[in-house]
DRENMIPA-544025 format. One record per residue (C-alpha): residue number from 1; chain; x, y, z. Coordinates in Angstrom, 1 decimal. Example, Ala and Ser with C-alpha at 12.3 -4.5 7.8 and 13.67 -1.06 7.14 Angstrom:
// residues 2
(1; 'A'; (12.3; -4.5; 7.8));
(2; 'A'; (13.7; -1.1; 7.1));
***
This chain:
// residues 384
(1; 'A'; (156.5; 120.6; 59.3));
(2; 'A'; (156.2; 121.8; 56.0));
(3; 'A'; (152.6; 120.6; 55.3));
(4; 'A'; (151.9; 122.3; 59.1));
(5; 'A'; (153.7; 125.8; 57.6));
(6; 'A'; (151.2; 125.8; 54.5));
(7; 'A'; (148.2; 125.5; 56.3));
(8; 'A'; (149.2; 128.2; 59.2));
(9; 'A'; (150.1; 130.7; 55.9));
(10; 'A'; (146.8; 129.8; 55.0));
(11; 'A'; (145.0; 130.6; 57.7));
(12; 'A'; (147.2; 133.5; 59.4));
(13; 'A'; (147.3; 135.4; 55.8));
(14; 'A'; (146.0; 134.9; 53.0));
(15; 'A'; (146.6; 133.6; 49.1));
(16; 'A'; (145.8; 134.8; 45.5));
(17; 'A'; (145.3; 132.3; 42.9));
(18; 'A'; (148.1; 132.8; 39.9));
(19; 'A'; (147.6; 132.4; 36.0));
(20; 'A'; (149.4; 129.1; 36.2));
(21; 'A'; (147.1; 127.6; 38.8));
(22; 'A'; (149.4; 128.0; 41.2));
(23; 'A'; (148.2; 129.0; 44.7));
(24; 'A'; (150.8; 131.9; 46.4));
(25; 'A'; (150.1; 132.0; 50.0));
(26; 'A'; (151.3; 135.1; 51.8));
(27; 'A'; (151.6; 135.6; 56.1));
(28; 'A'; (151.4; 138.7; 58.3));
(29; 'A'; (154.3; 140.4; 60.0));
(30; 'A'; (153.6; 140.8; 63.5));
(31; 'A'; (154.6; 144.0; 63.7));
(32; 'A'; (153.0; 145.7; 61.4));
(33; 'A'; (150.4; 143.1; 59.8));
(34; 'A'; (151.9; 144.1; 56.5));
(35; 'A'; (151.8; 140.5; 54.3));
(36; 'A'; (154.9; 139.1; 53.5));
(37; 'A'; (154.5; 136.1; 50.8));
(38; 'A'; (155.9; 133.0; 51.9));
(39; 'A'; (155.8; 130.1; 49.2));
(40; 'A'; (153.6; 129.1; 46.5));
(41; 'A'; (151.9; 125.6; 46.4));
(42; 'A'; (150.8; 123.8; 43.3));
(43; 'A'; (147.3; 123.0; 42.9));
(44; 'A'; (145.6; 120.4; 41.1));
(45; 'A'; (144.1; 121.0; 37.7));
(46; 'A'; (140.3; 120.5; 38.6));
(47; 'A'; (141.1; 122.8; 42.3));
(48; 'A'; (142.6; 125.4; 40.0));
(49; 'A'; (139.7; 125.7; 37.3));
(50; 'A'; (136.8; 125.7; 40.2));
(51; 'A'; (138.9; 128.6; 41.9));
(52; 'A'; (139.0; 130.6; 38.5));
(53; 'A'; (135.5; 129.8; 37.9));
(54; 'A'; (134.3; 131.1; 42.0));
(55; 'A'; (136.7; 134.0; 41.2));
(56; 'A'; (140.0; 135.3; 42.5));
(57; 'A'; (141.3; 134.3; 45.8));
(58; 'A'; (142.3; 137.3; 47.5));
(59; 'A'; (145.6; 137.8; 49.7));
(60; 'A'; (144.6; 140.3; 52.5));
(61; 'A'; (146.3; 143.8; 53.4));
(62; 'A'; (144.2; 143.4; 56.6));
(63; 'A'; (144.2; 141.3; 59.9));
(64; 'A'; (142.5; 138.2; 59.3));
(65; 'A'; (138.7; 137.8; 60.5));
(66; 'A'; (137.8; 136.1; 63.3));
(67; 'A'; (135.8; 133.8; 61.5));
(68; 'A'; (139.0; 133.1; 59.3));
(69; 'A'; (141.0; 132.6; 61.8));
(70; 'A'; (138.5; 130.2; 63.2));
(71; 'A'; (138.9; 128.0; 60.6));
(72; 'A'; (134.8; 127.3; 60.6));
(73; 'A'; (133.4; 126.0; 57.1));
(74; 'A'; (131.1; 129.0; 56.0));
(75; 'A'; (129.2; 128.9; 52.6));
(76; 'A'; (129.9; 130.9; 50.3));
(77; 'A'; (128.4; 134.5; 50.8));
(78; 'A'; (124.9; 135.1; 49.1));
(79; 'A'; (122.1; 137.8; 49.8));
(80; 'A'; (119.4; 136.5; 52.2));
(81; 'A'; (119.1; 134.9; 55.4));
(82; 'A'; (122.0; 132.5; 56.3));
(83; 'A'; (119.4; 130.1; 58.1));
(84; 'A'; (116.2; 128.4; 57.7));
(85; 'A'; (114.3; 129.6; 61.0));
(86; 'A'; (110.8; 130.5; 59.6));
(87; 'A'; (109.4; 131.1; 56.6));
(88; 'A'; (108.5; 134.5; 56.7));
(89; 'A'; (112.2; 135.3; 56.9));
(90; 'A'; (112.3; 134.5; 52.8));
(91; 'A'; (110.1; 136.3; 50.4));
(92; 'A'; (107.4; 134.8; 47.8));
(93; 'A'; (109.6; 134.8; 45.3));
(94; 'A'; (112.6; 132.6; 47.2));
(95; 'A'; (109.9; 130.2; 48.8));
(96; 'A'; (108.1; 128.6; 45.5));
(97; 'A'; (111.8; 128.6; 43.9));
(98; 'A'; (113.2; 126.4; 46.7));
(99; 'A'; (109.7; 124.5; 45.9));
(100; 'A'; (110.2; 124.6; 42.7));
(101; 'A'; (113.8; 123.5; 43.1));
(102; 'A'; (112.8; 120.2; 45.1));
(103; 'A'; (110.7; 119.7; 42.4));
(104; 'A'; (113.5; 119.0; 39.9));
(105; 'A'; (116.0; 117.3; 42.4));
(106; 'A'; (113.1; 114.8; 43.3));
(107; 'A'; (112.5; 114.0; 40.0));
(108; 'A'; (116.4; 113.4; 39.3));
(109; 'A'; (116.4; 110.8; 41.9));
(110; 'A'; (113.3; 109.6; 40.9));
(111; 'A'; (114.8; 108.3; 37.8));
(112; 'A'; (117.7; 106.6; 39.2));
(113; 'A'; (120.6; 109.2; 38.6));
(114; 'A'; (123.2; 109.6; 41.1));
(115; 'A'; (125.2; 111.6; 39.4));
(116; 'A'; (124.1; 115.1; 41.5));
(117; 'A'; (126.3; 115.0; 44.3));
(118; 'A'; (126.6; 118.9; 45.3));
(119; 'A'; (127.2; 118.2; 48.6));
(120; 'A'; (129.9; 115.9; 48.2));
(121; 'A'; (132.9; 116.6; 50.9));
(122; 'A'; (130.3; 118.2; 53.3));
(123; 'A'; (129.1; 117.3; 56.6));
(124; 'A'; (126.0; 118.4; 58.3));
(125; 'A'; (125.5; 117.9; 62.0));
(126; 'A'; (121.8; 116.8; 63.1));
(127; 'A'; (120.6; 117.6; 67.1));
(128; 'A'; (117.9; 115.7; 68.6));
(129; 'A'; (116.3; 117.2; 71.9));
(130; 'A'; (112.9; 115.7; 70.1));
(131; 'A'; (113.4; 112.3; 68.6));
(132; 'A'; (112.0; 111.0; 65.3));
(133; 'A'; (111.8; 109.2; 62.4));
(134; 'A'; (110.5; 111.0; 59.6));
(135; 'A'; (113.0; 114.2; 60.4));
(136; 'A'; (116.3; 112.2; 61.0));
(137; 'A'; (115.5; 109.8; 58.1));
(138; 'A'; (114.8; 112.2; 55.6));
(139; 'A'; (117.4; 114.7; 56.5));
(140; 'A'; (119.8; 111.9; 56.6));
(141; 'A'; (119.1; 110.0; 53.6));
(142; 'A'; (118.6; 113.2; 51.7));
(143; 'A'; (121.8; 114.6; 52.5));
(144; 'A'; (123.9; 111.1; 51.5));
(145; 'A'; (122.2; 110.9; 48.3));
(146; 'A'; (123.1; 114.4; 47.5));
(147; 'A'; (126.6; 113.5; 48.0));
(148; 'A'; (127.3; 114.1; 52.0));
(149; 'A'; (127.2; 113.0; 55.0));
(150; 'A'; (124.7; 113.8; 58.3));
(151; 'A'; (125.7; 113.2; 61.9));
(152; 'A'; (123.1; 112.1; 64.2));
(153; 'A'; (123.3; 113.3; 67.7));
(154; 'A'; (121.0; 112.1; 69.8));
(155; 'A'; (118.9; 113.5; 73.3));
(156; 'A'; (121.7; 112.3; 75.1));
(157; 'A'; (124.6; 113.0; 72.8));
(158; 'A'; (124.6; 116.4; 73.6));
(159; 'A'; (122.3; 117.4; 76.3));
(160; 'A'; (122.4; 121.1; 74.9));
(161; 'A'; (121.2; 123.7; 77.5));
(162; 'A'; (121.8; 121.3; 80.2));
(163; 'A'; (125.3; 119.8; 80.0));
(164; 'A'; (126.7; 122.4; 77.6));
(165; 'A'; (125.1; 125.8; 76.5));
(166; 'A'; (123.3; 126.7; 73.5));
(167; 'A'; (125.8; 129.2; 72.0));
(168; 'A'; (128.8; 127.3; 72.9));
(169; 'A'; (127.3; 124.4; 71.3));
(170; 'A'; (126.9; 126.1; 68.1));
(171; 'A'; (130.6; 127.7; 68.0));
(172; 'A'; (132.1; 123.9; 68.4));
(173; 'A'; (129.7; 122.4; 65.6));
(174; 'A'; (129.8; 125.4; 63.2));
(175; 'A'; (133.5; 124.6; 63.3));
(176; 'A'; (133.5; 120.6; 61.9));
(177; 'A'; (130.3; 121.1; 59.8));
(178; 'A'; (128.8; 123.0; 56.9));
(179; 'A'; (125.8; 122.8; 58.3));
(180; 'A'; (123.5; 122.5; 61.6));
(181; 'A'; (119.5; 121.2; 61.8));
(182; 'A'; (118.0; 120.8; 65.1));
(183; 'A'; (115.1; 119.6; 66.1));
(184; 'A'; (114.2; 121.3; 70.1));
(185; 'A'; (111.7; 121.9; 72.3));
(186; 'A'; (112.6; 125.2; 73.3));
(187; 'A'; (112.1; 128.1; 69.9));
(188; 'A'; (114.8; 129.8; 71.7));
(189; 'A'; (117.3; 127.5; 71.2));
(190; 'A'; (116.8; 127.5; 67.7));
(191; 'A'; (117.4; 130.9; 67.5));
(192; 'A'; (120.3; 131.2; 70.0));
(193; 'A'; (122.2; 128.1; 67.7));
(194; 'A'; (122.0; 130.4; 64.5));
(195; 'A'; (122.8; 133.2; 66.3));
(196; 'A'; (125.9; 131.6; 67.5));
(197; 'A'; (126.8; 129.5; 64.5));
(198; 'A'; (128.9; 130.5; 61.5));
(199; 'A'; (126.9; 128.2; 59.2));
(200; 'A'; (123.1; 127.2; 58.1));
(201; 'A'; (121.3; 126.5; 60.7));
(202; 'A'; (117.7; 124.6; 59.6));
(203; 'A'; (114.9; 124.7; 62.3));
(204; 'A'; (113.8; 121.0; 61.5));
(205; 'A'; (111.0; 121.7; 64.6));
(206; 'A'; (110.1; 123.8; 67.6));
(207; 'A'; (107.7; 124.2; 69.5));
(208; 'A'; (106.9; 127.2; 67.8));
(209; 'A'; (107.0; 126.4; 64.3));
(210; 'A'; (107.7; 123.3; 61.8));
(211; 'A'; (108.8; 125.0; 58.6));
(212; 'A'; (110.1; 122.1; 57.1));
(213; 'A'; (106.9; 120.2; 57.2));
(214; 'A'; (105.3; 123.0; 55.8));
(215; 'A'; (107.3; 122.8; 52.5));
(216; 'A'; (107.1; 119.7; 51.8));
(217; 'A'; (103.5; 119.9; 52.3));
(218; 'A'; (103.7; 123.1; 49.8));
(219; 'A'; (105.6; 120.7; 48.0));
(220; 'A'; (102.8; 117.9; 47.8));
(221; 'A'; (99.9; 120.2; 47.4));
(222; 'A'; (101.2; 121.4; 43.9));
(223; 'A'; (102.2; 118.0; 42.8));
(224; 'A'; (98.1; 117.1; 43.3));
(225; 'A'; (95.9; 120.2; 42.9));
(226; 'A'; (98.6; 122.2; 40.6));
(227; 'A'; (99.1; 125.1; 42.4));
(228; 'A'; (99.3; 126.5; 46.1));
(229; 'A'; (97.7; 130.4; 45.5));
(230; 'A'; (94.4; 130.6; 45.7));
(231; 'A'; (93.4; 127.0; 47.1));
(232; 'A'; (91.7; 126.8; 50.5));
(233; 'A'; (93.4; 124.9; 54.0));
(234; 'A'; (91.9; 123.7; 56.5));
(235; 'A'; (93.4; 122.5; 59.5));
(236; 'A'; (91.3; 120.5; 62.1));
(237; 'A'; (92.5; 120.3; 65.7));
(238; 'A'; (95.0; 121.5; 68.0));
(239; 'A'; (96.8; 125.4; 67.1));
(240; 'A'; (99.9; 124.2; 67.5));
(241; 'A'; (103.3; 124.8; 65.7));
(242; 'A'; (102.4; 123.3; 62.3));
(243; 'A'; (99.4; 125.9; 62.4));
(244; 'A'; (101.7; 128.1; 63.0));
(245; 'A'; (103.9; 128.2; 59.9));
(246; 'A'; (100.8; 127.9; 58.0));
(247; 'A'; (100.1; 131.2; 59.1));
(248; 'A'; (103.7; 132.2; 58.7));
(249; 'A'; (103.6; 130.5; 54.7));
(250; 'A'; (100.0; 132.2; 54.4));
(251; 'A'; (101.6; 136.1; 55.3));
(252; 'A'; (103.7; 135.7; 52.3));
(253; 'A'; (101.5; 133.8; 49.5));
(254; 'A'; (98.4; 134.0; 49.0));
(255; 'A'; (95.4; 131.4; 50.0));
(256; 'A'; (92.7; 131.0; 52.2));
(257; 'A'; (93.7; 129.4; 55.8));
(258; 'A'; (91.4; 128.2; 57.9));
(259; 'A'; (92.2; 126.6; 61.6));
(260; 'A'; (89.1; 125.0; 63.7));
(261; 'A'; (90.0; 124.4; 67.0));
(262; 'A'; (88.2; 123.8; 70.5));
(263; 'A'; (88.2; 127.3; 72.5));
(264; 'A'; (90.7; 127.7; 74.7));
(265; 'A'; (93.6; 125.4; 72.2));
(266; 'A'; (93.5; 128.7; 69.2));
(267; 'A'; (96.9; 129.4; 67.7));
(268; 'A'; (99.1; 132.2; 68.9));
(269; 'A'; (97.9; 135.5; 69.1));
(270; 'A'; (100.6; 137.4; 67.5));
(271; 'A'; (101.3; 135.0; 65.0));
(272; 'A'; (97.1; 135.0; 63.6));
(273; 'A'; (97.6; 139.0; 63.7));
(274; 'A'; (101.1; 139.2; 61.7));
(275; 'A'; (99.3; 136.6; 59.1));
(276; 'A'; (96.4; 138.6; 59.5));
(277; 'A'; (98.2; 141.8; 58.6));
(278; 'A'; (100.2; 141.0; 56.1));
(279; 'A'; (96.8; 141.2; 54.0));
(280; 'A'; (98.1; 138.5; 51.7));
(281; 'A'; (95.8; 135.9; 52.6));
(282; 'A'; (92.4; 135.1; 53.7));
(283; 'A'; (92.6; 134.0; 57.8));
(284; 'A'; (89.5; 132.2; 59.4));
(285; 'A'; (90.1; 130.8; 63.1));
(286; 'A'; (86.9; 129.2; 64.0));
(287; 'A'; (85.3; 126.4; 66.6));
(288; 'A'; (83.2; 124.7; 63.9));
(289; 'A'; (85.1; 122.0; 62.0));
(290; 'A'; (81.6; 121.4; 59.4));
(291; 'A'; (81.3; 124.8; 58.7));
(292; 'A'; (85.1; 124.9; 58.6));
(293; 'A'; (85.7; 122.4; 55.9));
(294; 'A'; (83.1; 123.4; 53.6));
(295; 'A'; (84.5; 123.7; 50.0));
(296; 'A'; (87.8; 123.0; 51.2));
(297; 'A'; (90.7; 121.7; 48.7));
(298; 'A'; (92.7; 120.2; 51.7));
(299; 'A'; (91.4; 119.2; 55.0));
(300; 'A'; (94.8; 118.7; 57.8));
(301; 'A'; (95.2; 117.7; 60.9));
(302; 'A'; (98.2; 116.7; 63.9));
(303; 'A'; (98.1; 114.5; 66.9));
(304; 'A'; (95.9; 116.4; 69.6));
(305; 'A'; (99.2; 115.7; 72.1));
(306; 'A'; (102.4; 116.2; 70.9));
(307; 'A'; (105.5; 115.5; 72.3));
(308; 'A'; (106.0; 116.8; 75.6));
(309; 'A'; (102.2; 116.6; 76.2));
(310; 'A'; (101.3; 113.0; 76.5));
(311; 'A'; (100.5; 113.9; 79.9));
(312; 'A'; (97.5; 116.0; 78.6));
(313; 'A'; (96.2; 113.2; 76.3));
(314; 'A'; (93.2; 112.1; 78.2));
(315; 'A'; (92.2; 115.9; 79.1));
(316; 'A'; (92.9; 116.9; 75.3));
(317; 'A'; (90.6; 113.8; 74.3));
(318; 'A'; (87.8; 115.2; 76.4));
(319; 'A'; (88.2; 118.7; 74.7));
(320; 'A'; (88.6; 117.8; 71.0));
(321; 'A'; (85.6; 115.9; 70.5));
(322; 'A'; (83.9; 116.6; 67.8));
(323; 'A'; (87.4; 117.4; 66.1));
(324; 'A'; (87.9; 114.1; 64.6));
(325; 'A'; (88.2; 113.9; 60.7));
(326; 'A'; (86.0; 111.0; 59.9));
(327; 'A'; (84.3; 110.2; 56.5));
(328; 'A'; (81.2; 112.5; 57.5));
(329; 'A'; (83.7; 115.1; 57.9));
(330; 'A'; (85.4; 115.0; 54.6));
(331; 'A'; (81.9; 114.0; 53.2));
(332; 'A'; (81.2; 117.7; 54.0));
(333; 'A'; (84.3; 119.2; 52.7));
(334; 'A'; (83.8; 117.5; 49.2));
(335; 'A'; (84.9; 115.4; 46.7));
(336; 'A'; (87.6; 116.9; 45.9));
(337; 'A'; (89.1; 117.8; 49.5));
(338; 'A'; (92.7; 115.9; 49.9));
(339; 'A'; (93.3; 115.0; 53.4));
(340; 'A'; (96.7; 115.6; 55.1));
(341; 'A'; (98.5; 114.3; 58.1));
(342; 'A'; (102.1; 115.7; 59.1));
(343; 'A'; (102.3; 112.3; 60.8));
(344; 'A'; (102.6; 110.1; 63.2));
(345; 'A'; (99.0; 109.4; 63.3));
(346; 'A'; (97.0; 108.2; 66.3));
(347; 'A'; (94.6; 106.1; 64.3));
(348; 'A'; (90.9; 106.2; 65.9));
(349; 'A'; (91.7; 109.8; 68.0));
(350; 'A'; (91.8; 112.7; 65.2));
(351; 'A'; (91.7; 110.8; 62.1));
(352; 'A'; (89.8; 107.6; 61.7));
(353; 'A'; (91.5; 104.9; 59.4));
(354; 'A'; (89.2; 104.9; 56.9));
(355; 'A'; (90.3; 108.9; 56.1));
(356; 'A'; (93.9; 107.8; 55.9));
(357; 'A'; (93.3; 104.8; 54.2));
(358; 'A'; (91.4; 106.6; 51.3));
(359; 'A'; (92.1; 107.3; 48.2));
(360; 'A'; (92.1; 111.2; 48.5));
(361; 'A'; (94.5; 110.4; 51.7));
(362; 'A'; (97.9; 112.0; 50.0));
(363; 'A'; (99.9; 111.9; 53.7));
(364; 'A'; (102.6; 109.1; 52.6));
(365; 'A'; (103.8; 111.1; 49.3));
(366; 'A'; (103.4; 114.3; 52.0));
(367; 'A'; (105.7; 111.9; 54.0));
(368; 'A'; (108.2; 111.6; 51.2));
(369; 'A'; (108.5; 115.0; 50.6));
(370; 'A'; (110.1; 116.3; 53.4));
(371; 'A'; (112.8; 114.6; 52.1));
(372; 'A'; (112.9; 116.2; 48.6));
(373; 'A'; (111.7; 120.2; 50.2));
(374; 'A'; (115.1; 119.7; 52.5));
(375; 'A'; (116.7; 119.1; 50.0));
(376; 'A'; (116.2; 122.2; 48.3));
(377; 'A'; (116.5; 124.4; 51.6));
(378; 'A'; (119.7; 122.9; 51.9));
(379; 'A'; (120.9; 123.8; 48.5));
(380; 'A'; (120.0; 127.3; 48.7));
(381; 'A'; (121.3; 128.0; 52.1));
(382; 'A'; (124.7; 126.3; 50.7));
(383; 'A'; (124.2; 128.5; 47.4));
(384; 'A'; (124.5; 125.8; 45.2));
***
């Protein structure tokens, strides 16, 4: 009973942290909200010096939030988006220091230390509608060698937008986790989930967009050509969502972008135009994959058929031909064109094995670091 009083003070007032460490919880008078303090509860030594360090608890002279009173684990407050959705939401500066940042936290692990646990004590629930093995690995094994610990819930787990809504989906979750990544069909739900949810919520792939991918790929192209401004891009095939949030990374740093793709399969309108706009970078969509990749310092490409599209596979394999990167293809683009894969790969449709298999093929540490660029979103959104 006593342990069950604490914790409703807690959360039905508010507490102040004293000089002696000791936490001095207060509750509100129903009739007048006016605090009345109640007890005083002795913290431990290392509790006491992180609160001095974060900075006063405060005891309220007000009614309690709703998000207080819900009890949901927020981060801490910090200017800038709450969520990972796109990366146009951050600026130049905040995107190369979360690159930067994943950066130094890979090469921590690298050498063995496992002594950076930031997350420790923190739980991040992971929702499937899309299943796969690069995004649920990564984010998984990133997250428990950081310190925490992922939940995987699975296509049928949930069923979100058919068994239980969106928004009331992200009002249970927000409240047992410190953080949410989904991976969906449907960009709306992405957006209706960090709408609704009182944490992070990391778009780990829509339909839309793939921003994740995107930084690791960031993220590799530094570690290999030493810088991302000013390099040129080309992506060969099908304008789908990871062309997409290379036109949404291109509005805010500088490169050239180029996309080839069959008419009739070009990006998104608006999306070309608000990369377009921006006047940050240069923005080519084109039909000719050898004029494309001439001079190139990457040449990319995806499956012609995602998910959701299979049926479409044979028509799509009619309508790319021509599209596949081959050795003639990266003949044209150069010697010192790096070729890129977001994987999986259908070996012998858009990429022959010998292009993967080379030694300018730099798709398995591109593979690794999603890992090490989630990482770092992760940090930041947490403010750590």
């Amino acid at each position: 009973m006593a342990a069950t009083a604490t914790a409703a003070a807690a959360i039905s007032g508010g507490a102040s942290l004293r000089s002696d460490g000791a936490l001095a919880l207060c509750s509100y008078d129903s009739s007048g909200g006016f605090p009345r303090r109640d007890l005083t509860l002795r913290l431990h030594p290392s509790i006491s010096a992180a609160s001095r360090r974060r900075g006063r608890i405060s005891c309220r002279t007000s009614a309690p939030s709703q998000s207080t009173v819900s009890g949901s684990k927020s981060s801490e407050l910090k200017s800038g988006p709450k969520d990972f959705l796109h990366i146009s939401d951050f600026d130049k500066e905040t995107i190369l220091k979360i690159i930067n940042r994943a950066a130094e936290v890979k090469a921590l692990l690298k050498s063995g230390d496992r002594s950076f646990l930031p997350f420790k004590g923190r739980t991040m629930a992971m929702i499937f509608a899309k299943p796969s093995m690069r995004t649920r690995v990564s984010f998984e094994t990133g997250f428990f060698l950081l310190g925490g610990h992922a939940i995987y819930l699975g296509p049928d787990d949930i069923q979100m937008g058919k068994r239980e809504e969106t928004r009331d989906v992200a009002r249970v979750l927000s409240r047992y986790n410190d953080m949410l990544m989904a991976r969906v069909f449907s960009h709306q739900d992405i957006l209706d989930l960090a709408a609704y949810s009182s944490v992070p919520v990391i778009n780990g792939l829509t339909d839309y967009n793939h921003p994740c991918q995107i930084m690791a790929d960031a993220l590799t192209i530094i570690e290999h050509i030493g810088q991302l401004e000013g390099i040129k891009v080309v992506y060969v095939g099908d304008g789908n969502n990871i062309v997409h949030s290379w036109l949404l990374l291109a509005s805010i740093v500088p490169f050239h972008f180029v996309c080839a793709c069959p008419k009739g399969f070009e990006p998104d309108e608006k999306t070309v135009e608000k990369a377009k706009s921006a006047g940050i970078s240069k923005i080519e969509i084109t039909n000719d994959p050898k004029e494309a990749v001439k001079g190139a310092d990457v040449v990319y490409s995806d499956v012609w058929a995602s998910m959701g599209q299979k049926e479409e596979a044979s028509y799509r394999k009619q309508k790319f031909q021509g599209f596949q990167i081959d050795e003639a293809l990266m003949e044209i683009a150069g010697p010192k064109a790096y070729f890129m894969h977001c994987l999986p790969a259908e070996r012998g449709v858009e990429v022959t094995n010998g292009v993967i298999e080379a030694p300018n093929s730099i798709v398995f540490p591109q593979a690794e670091n999603r890992m090490h660029a989630q990482n770092a979103i992760m940090l930041h959104l947490m403010g750590l």
